[in-house]
SEVEXFI-525006 format. One record per residue (C-alpha): x, y, z; residue in one letter. Coordinates in steps of 0.05 Angstrom, whole numbers, plus 5000, padded with zeros to 4 digits. Layout:
% SEVEXFI-525006
SITE     u     v     w  residuo
SITE     X     Y     Z        A
...
END
This chain:
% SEVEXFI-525006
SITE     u     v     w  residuo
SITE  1252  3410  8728        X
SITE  1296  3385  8785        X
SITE  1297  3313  8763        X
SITE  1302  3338  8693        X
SITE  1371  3374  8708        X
SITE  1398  3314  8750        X
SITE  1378  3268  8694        X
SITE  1425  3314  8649        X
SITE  1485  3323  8701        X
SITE  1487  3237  8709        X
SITE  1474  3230  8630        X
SITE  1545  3284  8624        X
SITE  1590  3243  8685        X
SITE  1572  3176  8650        X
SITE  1600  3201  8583        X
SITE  1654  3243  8606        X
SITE  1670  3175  8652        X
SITE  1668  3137  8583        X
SITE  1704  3188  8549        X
SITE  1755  3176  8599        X
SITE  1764  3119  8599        X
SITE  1773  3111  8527        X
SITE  1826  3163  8531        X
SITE  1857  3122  8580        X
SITE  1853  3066  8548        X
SITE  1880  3096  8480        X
SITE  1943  3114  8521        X
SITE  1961  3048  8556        X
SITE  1949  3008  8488        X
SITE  1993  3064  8452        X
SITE  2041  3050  8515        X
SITE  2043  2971  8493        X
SITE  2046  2975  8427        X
SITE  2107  3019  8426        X
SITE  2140  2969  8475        X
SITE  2124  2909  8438        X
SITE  2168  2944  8371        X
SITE  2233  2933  8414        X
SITE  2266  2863  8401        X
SITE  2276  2863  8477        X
SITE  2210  2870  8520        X
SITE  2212  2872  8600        X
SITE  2152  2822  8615        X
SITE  2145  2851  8684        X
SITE  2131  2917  8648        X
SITE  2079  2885  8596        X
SITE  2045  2852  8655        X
SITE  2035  2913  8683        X
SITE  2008  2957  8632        X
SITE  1969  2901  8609        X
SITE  1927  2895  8672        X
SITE  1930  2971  8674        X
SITE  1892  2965  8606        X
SITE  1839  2922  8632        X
SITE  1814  2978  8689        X
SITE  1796  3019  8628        X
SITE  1772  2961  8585        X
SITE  1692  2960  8596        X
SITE  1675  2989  8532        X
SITE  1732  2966  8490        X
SITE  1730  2896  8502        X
SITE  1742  2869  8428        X
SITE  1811  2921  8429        X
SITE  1835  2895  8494        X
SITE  1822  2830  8469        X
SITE  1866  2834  8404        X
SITE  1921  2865  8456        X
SITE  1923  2814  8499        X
SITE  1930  2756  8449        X
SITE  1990  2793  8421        X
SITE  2016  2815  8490        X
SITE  2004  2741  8510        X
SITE  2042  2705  8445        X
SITE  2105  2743  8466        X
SITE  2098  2724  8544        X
SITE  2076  2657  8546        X
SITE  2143  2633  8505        X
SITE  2191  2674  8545        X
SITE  2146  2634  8610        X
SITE  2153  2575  8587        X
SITE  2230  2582  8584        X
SITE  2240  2614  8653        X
SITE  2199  2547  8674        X
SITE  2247  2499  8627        X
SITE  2310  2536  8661        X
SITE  2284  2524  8731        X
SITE  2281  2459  8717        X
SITE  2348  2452  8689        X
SITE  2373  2479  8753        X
SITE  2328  2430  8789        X
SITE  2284  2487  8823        X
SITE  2232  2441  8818        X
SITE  2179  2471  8871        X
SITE  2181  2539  8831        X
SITE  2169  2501  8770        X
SITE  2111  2470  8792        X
SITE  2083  2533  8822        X
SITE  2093  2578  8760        X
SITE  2070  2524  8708        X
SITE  2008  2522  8754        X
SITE  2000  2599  8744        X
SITE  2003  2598  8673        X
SITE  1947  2549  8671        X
SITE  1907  2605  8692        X
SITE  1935  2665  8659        X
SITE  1933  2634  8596        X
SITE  1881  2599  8540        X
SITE  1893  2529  8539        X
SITE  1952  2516  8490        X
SITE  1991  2448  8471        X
SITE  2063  2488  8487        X
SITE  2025  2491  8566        X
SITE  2015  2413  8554        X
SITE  2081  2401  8527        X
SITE  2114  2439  8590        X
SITE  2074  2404  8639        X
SITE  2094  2332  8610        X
SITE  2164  2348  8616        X
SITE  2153  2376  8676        X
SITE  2127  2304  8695        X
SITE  2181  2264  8666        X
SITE  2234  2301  8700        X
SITE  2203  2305  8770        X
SITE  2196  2221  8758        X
SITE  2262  2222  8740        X
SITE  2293  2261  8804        X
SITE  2248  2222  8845        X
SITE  2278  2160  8819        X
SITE  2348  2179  8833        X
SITE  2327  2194  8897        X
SITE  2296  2129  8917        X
SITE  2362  2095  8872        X
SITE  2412  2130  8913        X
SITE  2378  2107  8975        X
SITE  2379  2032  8953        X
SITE  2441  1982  8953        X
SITE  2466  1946  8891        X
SITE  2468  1868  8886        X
SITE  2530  1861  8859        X
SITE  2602  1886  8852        X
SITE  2657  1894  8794        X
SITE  2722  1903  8824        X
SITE  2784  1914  8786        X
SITE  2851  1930  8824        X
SITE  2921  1928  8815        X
SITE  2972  1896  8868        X
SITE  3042  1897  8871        X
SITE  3078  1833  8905        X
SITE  3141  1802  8931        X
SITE  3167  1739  8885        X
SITE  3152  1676  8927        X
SITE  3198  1662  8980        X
SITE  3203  1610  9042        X
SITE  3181  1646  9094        X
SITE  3250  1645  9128        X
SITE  3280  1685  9081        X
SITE  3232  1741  9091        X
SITE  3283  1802  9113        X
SITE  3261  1860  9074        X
SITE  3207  1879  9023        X
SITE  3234  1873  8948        X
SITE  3230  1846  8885        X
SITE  3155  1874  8875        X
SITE  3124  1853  8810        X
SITE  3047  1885  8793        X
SITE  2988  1846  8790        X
SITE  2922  1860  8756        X
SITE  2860  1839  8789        X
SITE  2798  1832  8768        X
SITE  2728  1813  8820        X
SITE  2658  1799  8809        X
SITE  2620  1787  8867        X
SITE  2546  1784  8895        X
SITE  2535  1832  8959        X
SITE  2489  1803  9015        X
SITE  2477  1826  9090        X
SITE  2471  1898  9070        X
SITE  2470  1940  9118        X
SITE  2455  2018  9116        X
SITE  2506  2068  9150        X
SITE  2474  2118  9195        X
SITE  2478  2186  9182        X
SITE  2495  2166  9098        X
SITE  2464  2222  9070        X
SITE  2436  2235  9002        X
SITE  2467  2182  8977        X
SITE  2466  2117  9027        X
SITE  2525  2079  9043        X
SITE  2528  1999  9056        X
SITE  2573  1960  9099        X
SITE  2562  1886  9067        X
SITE  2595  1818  9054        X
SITE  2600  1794  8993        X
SITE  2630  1725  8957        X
SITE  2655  1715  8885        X
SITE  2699  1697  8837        X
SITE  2770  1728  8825        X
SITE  2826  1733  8777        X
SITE  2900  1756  8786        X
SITE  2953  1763  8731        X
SITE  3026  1778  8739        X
SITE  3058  1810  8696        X
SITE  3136  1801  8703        X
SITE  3158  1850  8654        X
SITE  3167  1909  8702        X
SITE  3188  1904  8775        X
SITE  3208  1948  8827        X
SITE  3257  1962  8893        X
SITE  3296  1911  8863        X
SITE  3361  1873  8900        X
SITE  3414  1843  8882        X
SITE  3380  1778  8895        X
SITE  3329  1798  8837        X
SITE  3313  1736  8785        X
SITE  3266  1736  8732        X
SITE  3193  1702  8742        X
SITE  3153  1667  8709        X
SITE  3077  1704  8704        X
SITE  3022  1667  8734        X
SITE  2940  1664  8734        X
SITE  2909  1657  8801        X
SITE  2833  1646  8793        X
SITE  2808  1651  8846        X
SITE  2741  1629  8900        X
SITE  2736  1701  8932        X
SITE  2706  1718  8999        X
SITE  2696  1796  9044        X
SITE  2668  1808  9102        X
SITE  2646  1873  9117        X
SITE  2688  1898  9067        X
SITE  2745  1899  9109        X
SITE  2776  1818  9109        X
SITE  2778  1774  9060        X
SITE  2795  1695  9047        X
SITE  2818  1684  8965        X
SITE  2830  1604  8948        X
SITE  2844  1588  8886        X
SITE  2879  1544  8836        X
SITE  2954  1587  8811        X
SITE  2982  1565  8740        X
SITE  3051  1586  8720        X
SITE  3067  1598  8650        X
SITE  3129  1592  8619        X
SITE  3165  1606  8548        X
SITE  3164  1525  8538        X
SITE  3093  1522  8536        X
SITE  3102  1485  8601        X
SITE  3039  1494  8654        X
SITE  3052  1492  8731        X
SITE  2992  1487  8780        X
SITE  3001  1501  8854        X
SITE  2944  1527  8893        X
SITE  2938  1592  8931        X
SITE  2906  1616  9000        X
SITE  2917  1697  9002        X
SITE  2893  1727  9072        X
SITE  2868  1801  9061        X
SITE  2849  1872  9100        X
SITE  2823  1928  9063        X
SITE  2812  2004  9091        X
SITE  2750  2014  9047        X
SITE  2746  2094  9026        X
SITE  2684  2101  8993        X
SITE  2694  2065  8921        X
SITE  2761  2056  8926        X
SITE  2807  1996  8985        X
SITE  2869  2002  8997        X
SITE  2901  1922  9010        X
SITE  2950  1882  9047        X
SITE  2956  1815  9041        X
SITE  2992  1750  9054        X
SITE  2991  1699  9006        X
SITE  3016  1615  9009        X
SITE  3027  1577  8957        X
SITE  3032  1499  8954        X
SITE  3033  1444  8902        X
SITE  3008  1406  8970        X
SITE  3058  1356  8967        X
SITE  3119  1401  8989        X
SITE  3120  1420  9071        X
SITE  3151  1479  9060        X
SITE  3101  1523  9021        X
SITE  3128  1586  8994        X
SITE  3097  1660  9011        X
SITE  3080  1730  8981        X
SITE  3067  1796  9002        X
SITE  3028  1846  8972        X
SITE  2997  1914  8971        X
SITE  2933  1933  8933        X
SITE  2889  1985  8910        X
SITE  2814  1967  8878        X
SITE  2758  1999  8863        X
SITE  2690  1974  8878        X
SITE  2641  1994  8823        X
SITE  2570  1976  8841        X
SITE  2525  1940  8793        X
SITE  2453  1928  8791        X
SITE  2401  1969  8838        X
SITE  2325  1928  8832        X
SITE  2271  1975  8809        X
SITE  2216  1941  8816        X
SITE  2132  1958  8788        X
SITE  2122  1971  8860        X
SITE  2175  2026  8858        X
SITE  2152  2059  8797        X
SITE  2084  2062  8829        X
SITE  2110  2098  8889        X
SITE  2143  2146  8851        X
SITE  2081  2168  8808        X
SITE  2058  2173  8886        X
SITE  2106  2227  8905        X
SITE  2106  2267  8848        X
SITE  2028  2279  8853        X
SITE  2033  2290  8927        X
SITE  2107  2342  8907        X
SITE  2061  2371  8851        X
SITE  2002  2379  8903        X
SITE  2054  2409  8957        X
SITE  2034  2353  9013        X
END
């Protein structure tokens, strides 16, 4: 009779436990589906309730089911753009960490795969720039503009005046690079480099004019171009004046240079001789100079784009 009335009293806690339970769980679902009516949905909120739901899923496994699939086609998106933004704002270790998570919170789906390929390409992608930055170009485009003295014996130097601009134009090929300590993200070289070079003179516009001014004729100085260390420089070259006659006159050129590099830009002065190489009294110039030195052409070799792959697995593995 005893076992008989225990029997009864389990038999009445197990269904008044299941009874429970499916109250329970009637009034979490009821709790998510009125949530999921409002266009906006907190998905902290929906997280919660949702796992709240499974405690009192055991016998309703089909229902919580059908929830979560709904509950899950309104989070997943929104996760997927919280990932996409963090990797806009290059938050790349979070990234990784929450696309990881959804791998497990969710069914397989291709929006997952999508994320996770762009995930790759732009971790490849910083990781490039990274190694790019860190690497020196080969060579260097360097446009500047001048502005110097008309040519005068170098006795008759007194003053600076008479200044007529020149545009310049370099290309050069950089060798002995060598990195700066201390450079940063983005390295810095001190090199040499040697190239060609070509100066125009344009004598429509002059300035701190005298009363000794006199109109010149423009010239082209092409030029054999040398730098070392990006500080002095050595320009020969072959100077052709042109006049309104059609006439051509070719004297040749040696221009003696110091730069104060500043990043991508050099500030110039230089002294400049000209001879036909006959005369023994050549005549001289003066100038000033800003340029800018635009690098060109950083090697990125099969080698490097193995490496890469390297350190995004080992980023994506957190070594």
């Amino acid at each position: 009779m005893r076992t008989l009335f225990t029997l009864i009293l389990l038999v009445h806690a197990v269904f008044s436990f299941s009874q429970n339970n499916k109250e329970q769980f009637n009034i979490t679902s009821e709790k998510i589906e009125t949530l999921l009516k409002y266009k906006d949905k907190s998905p902290t909120q929906l997280r919660s309730l949702l796992k709240e739901l499974e405690s009192y899923s055991n016998n309703n496994l089909n229902e919580f089911n059908q929830i979560k699939k709904r509950v899950n086609s309104y989070l997943l998106p929104m996760e997927i753009k919280l990932i996409r933004s963090d990797v806009y704002n290059q938050k790349y270790r979070n990234a990784v960490d929450q696309t990881k998570q959804i791998k497990l919170n969710y069914a397989y789906s291709t929006e997952i795969e999508k994320l996770d390929k762009y995930l790759d390409r732009k971790l490849y992608s910083y990781h490039k720039n990274l190694m790019i930055q860190q690497k020196p170009s080969w060579f260097s485009l360097e446009p500047s503009l001048s502005f110097y003295t008309q040519e005068r014996l170098i006795n008759d130097f007194t003053e600076i005046s008479n200044l007529n601009p020149v545009y310049g134009l370099g290309l050069y090929v950089k060798y002995k690079n060598k990195k700066k300590e201390n450079s940063g993200r983005i390295a810095r070289f001190s090199f040499s480099q040697i190239g060609i070079k070509l100066d125009y003179r344009d004598n429509s516009y002059s300035v701190l004019r005298d009363s000794a001014y006199t109109a010149v004729n423009p010239y082209l100085n092409s030029q054999i171009s040398f730098l070392y260390r990006k500080t002095l420089g050595i320009d020969a070259g072959v100077l052709q004046y042109m006049n309104t006659t059609g006439n051509v006159k070719t004297n040749c050129s040696l221009t003696a240079s110091f730069f104060i590099p500043i990043r991508f830009v050099s500030l110039g002065a230089h002294a400049r001789i000209i001879s036909d190489l006959t005369s023994t009294q050549p005549t001289v110039q003066l100038g000033a100079s800003v340029k800018f030195n635009i690098g060109i052409y950083k090697p990125y070799s099969l080698r490097d784009k193995e490496e890469i792959k390297s350190q995004v697995f080992k980023f994506k593995e957190n070594k």
